[in-house]
N, C-alpha and C positions, 0 to 999 in steps of 0.2 A: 811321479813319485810324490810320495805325500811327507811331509814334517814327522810325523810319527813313526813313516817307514826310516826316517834316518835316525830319529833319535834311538831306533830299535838295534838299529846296524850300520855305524858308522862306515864299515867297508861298504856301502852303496855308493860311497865319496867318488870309487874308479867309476860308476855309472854319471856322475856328474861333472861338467864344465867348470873347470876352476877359474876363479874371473883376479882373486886377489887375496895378498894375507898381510893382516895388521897387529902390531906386535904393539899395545899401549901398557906399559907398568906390565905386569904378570897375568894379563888378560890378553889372548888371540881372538883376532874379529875373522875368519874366515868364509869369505863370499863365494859360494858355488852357484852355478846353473843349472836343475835338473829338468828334464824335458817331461813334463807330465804326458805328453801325447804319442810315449814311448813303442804303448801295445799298438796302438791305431798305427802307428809310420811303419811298423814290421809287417803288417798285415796288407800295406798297397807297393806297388812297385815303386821305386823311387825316380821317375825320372827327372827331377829337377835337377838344374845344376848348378841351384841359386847357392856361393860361397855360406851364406848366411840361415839358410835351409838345417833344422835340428836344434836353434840356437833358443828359438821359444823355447815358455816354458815357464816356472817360477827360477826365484833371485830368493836363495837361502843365505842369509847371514849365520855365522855357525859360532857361538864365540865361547871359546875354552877358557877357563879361570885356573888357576894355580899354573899356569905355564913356566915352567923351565928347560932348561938346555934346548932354546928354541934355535936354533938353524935353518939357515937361507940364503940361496944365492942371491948375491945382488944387484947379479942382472935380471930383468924383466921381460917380457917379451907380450907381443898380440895375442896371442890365444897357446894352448899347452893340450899335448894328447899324454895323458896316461902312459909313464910305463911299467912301473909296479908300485902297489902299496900296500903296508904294513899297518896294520892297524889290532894292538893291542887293547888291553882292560882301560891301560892310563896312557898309554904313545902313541903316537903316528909317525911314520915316513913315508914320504910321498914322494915320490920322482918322475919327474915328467919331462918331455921333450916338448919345447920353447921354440914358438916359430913367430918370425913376427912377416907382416907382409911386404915390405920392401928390402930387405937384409936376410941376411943366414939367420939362424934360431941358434938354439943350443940347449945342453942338459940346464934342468930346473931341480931343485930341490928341496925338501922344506922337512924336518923332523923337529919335535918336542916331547916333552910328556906333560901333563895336564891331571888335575884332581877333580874336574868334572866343566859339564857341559852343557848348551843350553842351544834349540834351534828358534830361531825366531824366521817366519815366512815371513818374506818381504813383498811378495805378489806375484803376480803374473806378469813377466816382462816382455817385451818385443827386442830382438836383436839389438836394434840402436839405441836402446837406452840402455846398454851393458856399459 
């Protein structure tokens, strides 16, 4: 996934790894994972069983300006799958199921509305520098 494919359609967000979200003043910093090496891993079988397998990829900084009515659970957790998201002209809600690796997980949530938006590519990352 390329920068321009998200600033195009922010619902690509379900196709991306959410790593974290930061609420500074009326500005949201939201950090995804998106896997650039999408089309190529559909196309081979997958036998790897490596837990960290899909995690490459680029590190999006996502950061929304005019945020209000921002909401979040305040628990956090190791990693989060997707379970649905809404994504309007100016809002988002995002809900996701929250797992972490030695403990139970649980629901995640995160909604706001926002007056506009800005992607900044942070690079190509390797799993353990997430």
């Amino acid at each position: 996934m390329k920068q321009s494919d998200i600033e195009a359609d922010l619902s690509l967000l379900s196709k991306c790894d959410f790593i974290r979200a930061t609420l500074k003043g009326d500005s949201l910093f939201l950090q995804v994972v998106a896997d650039q090496d999408e089309e190529e891993e559909d196309d081979e079988e997958d036998d790897d069983d490596d837990c960290c397998c899909g995690m490459n990829g680029h590190l999006f900084t996502i950061i929304f300006q005019g945020v209000k009515d921002f909401e979040k659970n305040k628990e956090e957790y190791d990693s989060y799958k997707t379970e649905k998201l809404i994504v309007s002209k100016d809002s988002i809600f995002w809900n996701m199921q929250g797992m972490n690796l030695y403990e139970n997980g649980g629901e995640y949530s995160l909604s706001f509305s926002y007056s506009s938006f800005e992607v900044i590519d942070d690079g190509k990352i390797e799993a353990a520098e997430v």
